[in-house]
C-alpha positions as CSV (number, residue, x, y, z in Angstrom):
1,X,0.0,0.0,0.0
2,X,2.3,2.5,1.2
3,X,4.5,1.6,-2.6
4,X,1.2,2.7,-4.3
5,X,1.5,6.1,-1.9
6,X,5.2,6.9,-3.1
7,X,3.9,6.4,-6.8
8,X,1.3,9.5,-6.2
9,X,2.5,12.9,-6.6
10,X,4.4,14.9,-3.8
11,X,1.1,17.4,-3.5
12,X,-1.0,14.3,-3.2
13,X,0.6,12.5,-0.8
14,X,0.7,15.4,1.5
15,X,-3.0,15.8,1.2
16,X,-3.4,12.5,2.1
17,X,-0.9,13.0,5.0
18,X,-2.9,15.9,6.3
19,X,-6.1,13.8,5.7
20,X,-4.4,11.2,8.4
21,X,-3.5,14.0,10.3
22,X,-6.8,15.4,10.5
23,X,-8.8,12.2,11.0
24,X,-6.5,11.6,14.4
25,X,-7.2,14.7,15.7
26,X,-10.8,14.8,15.4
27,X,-10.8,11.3,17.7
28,X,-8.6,13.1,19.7
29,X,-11.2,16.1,20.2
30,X,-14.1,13.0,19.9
31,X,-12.7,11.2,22.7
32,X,-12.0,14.5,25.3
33,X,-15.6,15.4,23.9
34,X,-16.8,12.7,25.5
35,X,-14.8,12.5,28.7
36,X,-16.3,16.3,29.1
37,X,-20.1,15.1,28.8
38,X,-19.3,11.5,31.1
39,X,-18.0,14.6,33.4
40,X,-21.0,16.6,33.1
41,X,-23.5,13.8,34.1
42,X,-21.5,12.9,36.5
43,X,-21.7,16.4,38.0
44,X,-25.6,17.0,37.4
45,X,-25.9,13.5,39.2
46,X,-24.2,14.8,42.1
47,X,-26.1,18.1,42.3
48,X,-29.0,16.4,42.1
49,X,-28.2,13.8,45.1
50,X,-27.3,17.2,46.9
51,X,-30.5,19.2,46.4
52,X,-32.4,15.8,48.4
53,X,-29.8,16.6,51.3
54,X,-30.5,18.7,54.6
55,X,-28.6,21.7,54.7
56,X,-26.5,20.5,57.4
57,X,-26.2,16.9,56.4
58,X,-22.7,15.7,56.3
59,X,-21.1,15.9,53.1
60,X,-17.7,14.1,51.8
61,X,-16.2,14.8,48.8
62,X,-13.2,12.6,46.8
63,X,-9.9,14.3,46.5
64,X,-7.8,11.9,45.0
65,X,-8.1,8.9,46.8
66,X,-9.3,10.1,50.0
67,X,-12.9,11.1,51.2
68,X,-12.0,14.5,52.9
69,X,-15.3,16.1,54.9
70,X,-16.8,19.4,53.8
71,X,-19.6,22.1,53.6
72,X,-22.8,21.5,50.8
73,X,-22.5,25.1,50.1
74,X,-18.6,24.7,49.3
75,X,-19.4,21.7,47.7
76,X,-22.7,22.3,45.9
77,X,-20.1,26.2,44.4
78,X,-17.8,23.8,43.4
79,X,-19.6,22.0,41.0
80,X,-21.3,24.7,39.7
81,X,-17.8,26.1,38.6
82,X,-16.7,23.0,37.7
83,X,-20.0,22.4,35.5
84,X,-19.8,26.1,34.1
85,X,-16.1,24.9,33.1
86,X,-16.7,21.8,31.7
87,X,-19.7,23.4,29.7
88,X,-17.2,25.7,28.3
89,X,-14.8,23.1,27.6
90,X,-17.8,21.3,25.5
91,X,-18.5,24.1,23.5
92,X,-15.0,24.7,22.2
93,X,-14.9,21.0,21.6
94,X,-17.7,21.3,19.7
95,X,-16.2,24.1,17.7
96,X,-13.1,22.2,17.2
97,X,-15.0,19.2,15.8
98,X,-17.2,21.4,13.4
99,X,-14.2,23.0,11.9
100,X,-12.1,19.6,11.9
101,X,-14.9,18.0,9.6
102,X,-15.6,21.0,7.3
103,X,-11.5,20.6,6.9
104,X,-11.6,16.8,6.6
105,X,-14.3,17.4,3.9
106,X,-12.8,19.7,1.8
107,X,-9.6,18.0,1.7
108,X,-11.5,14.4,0.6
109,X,-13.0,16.9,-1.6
110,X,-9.8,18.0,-3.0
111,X,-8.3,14.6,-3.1
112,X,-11.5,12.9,-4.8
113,X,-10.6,15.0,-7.8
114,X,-7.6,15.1,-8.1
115,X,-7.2,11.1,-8.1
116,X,-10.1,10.8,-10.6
117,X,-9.1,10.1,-13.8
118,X,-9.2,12.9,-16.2
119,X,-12.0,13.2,-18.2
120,X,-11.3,13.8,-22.3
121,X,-13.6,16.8,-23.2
């Protein structure tokens, strides 16, 4: 496969290079995507546990591996923030992964024709 590559043209072959290059980093952004919105239920699963909670109840929250004791307002701010983050994270994800498939498009675009046999008028 790859001796059919060398046979192509230099411009060609660095399409399809960028094509490969492209398609990697769009499972890249895919795959943080998706660890953002795992995140985000996560958090809205938490907050809504918390809402069911007295005031005063006793609340622990995971630091690394420990279980360290704290306040549900302190807790119930910080994952707000953290949701308000990871929302923002999501969108620029998103953003990334619309302009990485207009790209990738294009560029199949691009090569589609220009490994297409050419046509006598």
């Amino acid at each position: 496969m790859s001796d059919e590559i060398s046979k192509l043209p230099p411009n060609i072959q660095e399409r399809l290079l960028r094509l490969q290059q492209l398609q990697q980093t769009l499972q890249t952004v895919l795959a943080q995507k998706q660890q953002v919105e795992l995140e985000l239920t996560e958090i809205e699963q938490a907050q809504s546990e918390l809402k069911k909670l007295a005031d005063d109840a006793v609340i622990y929250k995971a630091i690394g591996s420990l279980l360290v004791k704290d306040e549900k307002t302190k807790v119930t701010t910080d994952l707000n923030e953290r949701k308000e983050l990871l929302n923002m994270r999501a969108q620029v994800l998103g953003k990334q992964e619309e302009r990485l498939r207009g790209q990738l498009k294009n560029l199949q675009i691009k090569l589609q024709k220009d490994l297409s046999p050419v046509t006598p008028s």
